[in-house]
MIVO-351326 format. One record per residue: residue in three letters; x, y, z of N, C-alpha, C in turn. Coordinates in steps of 0.2 Angstrom, whole numbers, padded with zeros to 4 digits, always signed. Layout:
N
alaXYZXYZXYZ
...
This chain:
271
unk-0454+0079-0506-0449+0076-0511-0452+0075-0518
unk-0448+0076-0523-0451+0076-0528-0445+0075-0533
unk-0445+0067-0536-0440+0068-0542-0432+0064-0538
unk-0434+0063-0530-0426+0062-0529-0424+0070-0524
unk-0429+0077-0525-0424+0081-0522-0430+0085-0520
unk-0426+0088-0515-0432+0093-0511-0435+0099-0518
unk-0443+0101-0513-0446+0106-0520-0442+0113-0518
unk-0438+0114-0513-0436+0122-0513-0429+0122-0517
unk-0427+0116-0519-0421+0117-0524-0421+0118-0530
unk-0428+0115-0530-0432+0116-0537-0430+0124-0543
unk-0427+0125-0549-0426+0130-0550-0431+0135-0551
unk-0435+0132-0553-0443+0131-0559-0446+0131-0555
unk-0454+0135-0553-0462+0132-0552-0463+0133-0558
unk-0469+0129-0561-0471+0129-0564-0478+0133-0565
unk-0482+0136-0569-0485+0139-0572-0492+0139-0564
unk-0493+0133-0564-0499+0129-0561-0500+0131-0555
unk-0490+0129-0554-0488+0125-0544-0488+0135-0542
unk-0489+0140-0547-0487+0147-0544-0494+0150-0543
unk-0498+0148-0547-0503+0150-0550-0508+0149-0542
unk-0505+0140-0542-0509+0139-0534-0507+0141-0528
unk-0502+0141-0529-0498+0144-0524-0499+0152-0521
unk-0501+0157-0527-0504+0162-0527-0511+0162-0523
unk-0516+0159-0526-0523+0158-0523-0522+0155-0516
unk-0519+0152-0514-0520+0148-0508-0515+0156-0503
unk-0511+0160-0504-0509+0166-0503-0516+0172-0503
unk-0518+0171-0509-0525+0176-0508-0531+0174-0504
unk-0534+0168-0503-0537+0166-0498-0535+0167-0491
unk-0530+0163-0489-0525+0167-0482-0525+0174-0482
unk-0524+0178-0486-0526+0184-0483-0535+0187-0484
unk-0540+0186-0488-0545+0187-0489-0549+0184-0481
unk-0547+0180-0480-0548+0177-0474-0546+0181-0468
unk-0539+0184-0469-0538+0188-0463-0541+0194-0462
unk-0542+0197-0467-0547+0203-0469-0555+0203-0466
unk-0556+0196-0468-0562+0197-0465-0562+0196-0457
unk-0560+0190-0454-0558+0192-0449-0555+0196-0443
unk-0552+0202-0448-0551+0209-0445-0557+0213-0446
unk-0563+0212-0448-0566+0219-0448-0569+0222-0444
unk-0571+0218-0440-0572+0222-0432-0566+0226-0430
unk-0559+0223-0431-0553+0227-0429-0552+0235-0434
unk-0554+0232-0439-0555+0240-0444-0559+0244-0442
unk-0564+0239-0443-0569+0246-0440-0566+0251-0434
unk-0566+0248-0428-0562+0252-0423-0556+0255-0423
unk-0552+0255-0429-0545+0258-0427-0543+0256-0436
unk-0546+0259-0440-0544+0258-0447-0535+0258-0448
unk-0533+0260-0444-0525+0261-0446-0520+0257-0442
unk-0526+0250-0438-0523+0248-0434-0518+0242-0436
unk-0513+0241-0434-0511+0234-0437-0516+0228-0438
unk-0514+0224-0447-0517+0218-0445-0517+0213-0441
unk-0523+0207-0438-0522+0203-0432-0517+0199-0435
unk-0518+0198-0440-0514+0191-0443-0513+0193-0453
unk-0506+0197-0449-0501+0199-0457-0500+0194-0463
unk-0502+0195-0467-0500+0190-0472-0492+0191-0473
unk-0489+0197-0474-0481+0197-0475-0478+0197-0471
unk-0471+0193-0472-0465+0191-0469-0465+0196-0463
unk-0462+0195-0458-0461+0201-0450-0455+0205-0454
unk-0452+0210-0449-0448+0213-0451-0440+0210-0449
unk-0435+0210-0452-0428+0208-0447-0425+0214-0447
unk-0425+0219-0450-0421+0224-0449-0417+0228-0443
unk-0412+0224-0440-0410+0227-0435-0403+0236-0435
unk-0406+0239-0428-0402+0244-0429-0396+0247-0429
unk-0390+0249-0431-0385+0248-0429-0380+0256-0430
unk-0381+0259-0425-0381+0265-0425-0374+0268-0428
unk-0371+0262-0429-0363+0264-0432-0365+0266-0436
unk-0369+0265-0442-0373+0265-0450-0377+0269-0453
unk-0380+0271-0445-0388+0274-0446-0388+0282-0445
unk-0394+0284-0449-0396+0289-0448-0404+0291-0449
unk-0405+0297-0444-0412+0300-0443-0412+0306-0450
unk-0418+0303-0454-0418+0307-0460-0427+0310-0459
unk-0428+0318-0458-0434+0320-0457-0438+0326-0463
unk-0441+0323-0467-0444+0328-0474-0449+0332-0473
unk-0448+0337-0473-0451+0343-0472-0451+0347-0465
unk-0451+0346-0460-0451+0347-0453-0454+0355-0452
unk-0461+0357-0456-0459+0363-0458-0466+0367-0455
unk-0468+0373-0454-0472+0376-0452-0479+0373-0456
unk-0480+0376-0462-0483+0376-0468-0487+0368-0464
unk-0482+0362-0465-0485+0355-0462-0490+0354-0458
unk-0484+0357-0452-0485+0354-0443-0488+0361-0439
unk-0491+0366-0441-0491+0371-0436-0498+0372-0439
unk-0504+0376-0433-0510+0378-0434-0510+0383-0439
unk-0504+0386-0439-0501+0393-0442-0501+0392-0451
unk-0499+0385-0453-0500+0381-0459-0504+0381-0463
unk-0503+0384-0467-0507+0384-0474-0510+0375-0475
unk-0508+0371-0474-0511+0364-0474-0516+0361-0468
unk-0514+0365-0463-0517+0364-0456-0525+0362-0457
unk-0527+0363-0461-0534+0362-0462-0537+0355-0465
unk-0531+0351-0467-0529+0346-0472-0527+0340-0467
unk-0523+0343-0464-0518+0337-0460-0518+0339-0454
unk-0522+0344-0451-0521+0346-0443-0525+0337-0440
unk-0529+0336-0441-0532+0329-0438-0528+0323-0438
unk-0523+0322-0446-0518+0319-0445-0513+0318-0440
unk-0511+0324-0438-0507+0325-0435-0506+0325-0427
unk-0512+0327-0426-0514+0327-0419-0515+0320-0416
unk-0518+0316-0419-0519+0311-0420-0514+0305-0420
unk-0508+0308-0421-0502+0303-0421-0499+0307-0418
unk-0500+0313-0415-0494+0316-0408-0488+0316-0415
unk-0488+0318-0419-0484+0319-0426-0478+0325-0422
unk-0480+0331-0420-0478+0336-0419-0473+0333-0413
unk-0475+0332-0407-0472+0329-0402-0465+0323-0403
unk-0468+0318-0408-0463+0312-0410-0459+0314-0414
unk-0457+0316-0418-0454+0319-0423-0447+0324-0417
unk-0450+0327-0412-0446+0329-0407-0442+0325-0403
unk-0444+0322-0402-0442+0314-0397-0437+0310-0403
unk-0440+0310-0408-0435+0307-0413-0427+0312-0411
unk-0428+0318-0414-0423+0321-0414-0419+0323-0408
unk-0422+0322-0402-0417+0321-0396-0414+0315-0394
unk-0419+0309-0397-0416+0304-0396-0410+0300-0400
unk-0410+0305-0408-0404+0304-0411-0398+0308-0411
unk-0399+0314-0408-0394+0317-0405-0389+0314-0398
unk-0396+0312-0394-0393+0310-0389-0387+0303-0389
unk-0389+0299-0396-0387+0294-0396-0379+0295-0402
unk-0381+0301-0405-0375+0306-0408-0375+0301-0414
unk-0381+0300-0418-0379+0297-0426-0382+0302-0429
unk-0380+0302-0436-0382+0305-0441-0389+0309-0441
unk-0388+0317-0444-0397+0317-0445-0397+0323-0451
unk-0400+0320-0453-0402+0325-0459-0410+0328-0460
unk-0411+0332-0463-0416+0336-0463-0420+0338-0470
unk-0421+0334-0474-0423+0337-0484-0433+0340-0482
unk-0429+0348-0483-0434+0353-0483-0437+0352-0491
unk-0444+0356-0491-0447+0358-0497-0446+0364-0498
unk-0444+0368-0503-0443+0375-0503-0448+0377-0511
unk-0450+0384-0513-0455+0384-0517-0450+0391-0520
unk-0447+0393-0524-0444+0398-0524-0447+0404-0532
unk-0447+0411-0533-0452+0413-0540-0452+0410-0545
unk-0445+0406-0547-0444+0404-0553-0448+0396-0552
unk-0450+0394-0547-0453+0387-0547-0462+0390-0550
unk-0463+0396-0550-0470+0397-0551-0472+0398-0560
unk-0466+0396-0562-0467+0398-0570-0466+0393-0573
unk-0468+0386-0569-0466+0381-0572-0475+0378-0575
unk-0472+0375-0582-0477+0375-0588-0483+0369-0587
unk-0483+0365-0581-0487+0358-0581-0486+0357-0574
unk-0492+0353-0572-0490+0352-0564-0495+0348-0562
unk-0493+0345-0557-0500+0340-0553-0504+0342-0549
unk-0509+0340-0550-0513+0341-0544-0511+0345-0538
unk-0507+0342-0534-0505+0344-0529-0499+0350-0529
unk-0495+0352-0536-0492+0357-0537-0497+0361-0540
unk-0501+0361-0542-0505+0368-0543-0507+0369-0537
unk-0510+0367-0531-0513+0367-0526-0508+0372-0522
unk-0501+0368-0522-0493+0370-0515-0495+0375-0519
unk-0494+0377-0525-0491+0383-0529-0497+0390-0526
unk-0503+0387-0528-0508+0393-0527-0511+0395-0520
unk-0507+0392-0516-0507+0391-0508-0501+0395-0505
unk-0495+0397-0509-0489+0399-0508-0485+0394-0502
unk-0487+0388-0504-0483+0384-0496-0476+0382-0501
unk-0475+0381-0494-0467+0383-0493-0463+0390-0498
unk-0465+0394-0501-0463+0398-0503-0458+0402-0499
unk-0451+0405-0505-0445+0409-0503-0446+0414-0506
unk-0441+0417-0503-0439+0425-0508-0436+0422-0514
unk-0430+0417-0513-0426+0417-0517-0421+0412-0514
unk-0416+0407-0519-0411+0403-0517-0407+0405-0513
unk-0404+0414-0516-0396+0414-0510-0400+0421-0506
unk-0407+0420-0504-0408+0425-0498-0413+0422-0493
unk-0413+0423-0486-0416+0422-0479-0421+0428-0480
unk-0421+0431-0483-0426+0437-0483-0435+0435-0481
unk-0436+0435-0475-0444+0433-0474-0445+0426-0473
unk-0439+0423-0472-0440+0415-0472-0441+0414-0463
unk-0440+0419-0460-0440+0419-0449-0446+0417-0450
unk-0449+0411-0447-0455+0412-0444-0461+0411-0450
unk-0460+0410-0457-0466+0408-0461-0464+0401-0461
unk-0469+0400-0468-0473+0393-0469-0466+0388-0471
unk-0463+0393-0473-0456+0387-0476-0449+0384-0470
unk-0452+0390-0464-0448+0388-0459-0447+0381-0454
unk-0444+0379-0448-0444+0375-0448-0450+0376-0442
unk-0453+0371-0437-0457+0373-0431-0451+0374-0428
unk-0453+0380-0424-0450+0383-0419-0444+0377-0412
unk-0449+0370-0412-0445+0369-0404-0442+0364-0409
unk-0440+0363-0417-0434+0360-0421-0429+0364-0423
unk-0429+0371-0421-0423+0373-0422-0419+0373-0419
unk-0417+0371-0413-0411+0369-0407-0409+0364-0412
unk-0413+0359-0413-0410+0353-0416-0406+0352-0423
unk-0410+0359-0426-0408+0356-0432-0402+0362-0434
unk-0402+0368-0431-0398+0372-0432-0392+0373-0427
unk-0390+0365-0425-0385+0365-0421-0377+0367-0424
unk-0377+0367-0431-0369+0365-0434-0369+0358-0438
unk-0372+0353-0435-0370+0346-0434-0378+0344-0440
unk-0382+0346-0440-0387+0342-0445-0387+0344-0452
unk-0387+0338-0455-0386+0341-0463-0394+0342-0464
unk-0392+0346-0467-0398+0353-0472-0398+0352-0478
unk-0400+0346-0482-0399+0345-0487-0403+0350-0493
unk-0400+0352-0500-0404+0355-0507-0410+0355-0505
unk-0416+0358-0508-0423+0357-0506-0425+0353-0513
unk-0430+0348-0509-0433+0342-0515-0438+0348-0517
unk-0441+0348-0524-0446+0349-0527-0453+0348-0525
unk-0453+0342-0528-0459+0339-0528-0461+0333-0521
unk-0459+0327-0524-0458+0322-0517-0452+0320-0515
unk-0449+0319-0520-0445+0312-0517-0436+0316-0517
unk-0431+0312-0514-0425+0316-0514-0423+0314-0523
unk-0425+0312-0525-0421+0313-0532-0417+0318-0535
unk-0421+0325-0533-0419+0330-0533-0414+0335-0531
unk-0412+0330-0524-0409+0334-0520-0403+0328-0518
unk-0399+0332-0515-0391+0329-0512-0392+0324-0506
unk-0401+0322-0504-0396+0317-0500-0394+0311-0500
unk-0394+0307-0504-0391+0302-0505-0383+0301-0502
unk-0382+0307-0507-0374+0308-0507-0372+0311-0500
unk-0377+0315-0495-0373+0318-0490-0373+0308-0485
unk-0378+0307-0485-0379+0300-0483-0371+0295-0483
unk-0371+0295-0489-0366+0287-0490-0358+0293-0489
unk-0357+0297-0489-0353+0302-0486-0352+0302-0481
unk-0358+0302-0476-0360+0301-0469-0357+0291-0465
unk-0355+0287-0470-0355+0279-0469-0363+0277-0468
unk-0368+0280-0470-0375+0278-0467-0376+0273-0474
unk-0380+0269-0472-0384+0264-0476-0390+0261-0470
unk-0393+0266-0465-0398+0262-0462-0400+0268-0461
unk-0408+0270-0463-0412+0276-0463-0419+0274-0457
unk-0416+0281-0452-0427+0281-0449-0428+0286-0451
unk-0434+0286-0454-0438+0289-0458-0443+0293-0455
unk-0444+0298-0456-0450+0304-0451-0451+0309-0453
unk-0456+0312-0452-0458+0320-0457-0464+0319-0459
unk-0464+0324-0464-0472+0327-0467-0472+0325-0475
unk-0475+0322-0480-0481+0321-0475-0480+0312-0480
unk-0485+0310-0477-0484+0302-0476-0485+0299-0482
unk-0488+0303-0486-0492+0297-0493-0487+0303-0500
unk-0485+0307-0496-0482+0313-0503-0472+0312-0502
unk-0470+0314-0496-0465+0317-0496-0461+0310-0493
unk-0465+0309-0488-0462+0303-0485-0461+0297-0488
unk-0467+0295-0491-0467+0288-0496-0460+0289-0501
unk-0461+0294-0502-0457+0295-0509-0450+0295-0508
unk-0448+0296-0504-0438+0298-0502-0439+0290-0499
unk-0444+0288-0495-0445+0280-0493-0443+0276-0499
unk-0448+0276-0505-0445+0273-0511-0439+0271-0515
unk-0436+0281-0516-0432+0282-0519-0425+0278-0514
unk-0425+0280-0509-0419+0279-0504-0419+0272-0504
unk-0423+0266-0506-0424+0260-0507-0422+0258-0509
unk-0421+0261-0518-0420+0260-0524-0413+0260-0524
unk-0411+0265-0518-0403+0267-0520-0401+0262-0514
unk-0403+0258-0512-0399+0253-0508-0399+0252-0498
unk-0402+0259-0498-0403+0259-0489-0408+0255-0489
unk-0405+0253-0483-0411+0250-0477-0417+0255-0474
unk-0422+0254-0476-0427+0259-0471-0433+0259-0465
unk-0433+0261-0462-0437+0261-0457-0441+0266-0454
unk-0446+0265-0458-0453+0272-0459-0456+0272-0449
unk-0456+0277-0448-0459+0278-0439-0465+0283-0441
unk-0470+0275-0439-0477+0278-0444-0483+0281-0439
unk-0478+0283-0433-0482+0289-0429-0480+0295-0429
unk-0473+0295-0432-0469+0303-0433-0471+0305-0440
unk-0476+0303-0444-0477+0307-0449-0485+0309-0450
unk-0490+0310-0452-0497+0311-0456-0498+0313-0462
unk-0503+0314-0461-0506+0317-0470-0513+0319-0472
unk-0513+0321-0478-0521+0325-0478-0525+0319-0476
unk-0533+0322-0477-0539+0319-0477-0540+0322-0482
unk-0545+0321-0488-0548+0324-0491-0555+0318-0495
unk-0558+0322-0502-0562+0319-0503-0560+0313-0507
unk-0554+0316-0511-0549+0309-0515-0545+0304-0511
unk-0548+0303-0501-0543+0298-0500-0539+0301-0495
unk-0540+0295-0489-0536+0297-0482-0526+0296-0484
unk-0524+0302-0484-0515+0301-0487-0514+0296-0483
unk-0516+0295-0475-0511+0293-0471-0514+0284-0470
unk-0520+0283-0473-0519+0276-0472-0518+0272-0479
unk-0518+0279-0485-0514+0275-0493-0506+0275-0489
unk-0503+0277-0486-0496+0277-0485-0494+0272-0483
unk-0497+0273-0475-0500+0266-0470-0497+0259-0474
unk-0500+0258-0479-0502+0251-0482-0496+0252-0489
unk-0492+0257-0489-0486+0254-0495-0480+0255-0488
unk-0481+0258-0485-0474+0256-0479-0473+0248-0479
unk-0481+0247-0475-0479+0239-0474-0477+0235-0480
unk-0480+0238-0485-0479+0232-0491-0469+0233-0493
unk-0466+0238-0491-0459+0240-0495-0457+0240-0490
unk-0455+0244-0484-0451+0248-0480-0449+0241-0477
unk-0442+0241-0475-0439+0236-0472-0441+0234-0464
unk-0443+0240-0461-0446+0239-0457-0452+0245-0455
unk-0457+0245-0452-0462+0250-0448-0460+0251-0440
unk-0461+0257-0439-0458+0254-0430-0463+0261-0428
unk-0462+0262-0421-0466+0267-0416-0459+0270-0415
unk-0462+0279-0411-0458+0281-0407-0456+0280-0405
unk-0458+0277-0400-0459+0272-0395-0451+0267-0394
unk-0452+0263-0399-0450+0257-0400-0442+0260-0403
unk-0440+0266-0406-0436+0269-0409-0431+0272-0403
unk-0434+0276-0399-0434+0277-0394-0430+0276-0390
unk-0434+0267-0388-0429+0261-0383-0422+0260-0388
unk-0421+0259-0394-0418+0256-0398-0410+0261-0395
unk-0413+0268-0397-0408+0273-0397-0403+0273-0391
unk-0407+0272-0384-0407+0273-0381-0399+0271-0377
């Protein structure tokens, strides 16, 4: 009590009371840190023992929800993959290829919403004047590349395809095939609007890849009001020298995403 009235009515901390209240937050977690590092060491992408943030509430409600999956594509997820060399350890390593399957029968079977936002790379995208890192790489790698917007011409079975045992699913009639995103995030692309057209306002999130395409639609889609719920063993990401993708991802899911969940756990939920 302070003043006659409780401190949480209080409208105001003051400069001091946030300042310490901060530190005594960074200590709690500096502490748990250390006390995780035997757990690190063993299993660097394992959950911490002792979270500093909030649990998750986000509960699922399939009247609302939909399975939304970025990239699902060859290029990603197949040895065949121009990326393979990058992300196959990722992937193997979270059974990525297999859950991402599992997602997709289990949301069909449960008959909610599911949409699909492809990367596509088309010639006129190769004449574009400034680029990142990682588009000058896709670009001079020809991943995901098309013939062309209004043609299938040589898209059976290359890197812009989808893997093989998702086409039942996705080329049923019934999954939305959203405009293809660009770069990462849907910004670019219609699915917002195929979404909130669909009554959806609750997203599980899965696909390729976890720190690029995945995070970013996670953001974006965040921004614009859904609930999200990244399933942090249906996705991966490269290894390289600049940085594990899939444990920079790892560590902004939990900080943003409404919730993190397993196959697993998604799974039971659907069921």
């Amino acid at each position: 009590m302070c003043n006659g009235h409780d401190h949480d009515q209080d409208p105001k901390l003051t400069r001091r009371q946030a300042m310490t209240a901060g530190l005594a937050v960074g200590t709690a977690a500096a502490a748990g840190l250390a006390g995780g590092a035997v757990q690190a060491q063993d299993d660097p992408y394992a959950d911490p023992a002792e979270p500093a943030l909030p649990p998750s509430t986000m509960k699922l409600d399939l009247s609302r929800a939909a399975l939304v999956v970025t990239d699902p594509q060859i290029d990603f997820l197949s040895p065949d993959g121009v990326t393979w060399g990058v992300v196959g350890a990722s992937v193997e390593r979270n059974n990525t290829v297999e859950n991402i399957e599992r997602l997709f029968i289990a949301a069909k079977a449960a008959k909610i919403t599911v949409a699909v936002s492809p990367h596509y790379y088309y010639p006129t995208d190769h004449g574009w004047r400034f680029e990142g890192a990682l588009e000058k790489l896709m670009h001079k790698i020809g991943m995901f590349d098309r013939k062309g917007a209004l043609t299938t011409e040589g898209f059976e079975n290359s890197g812009a395809d989808w893997m093989p045992q998702y086409k039942k699913y996705i080329n049923d009639g019934k999954t939305i095939v959203t405009s293809p995103h660009k770069l990462y995030g849907n910004e670019t692309n219609d699915l917002a609007l195929q979404l909130r057209k669909a009554g959806v306002d609750q997203i599980i999130l899965a696909g390729m890849s976890a720190n690029l395409c995945t995070e970013s639609h996670m953001r974006e889609t965040l921004e614009q009001g859904f609930e999200v719920a990244v399933i942090k063993d249906a996705t991966a990401a490269a290894m390289l020298p600049e940085g594990d993708g899939y444990l920079a991802a790892l560590t902004n899911f939990r900080y943003m995403a409404n919730a993190v969940w397993t196959t697993d756990e998604v799974v039971e939920m659907l069921a």
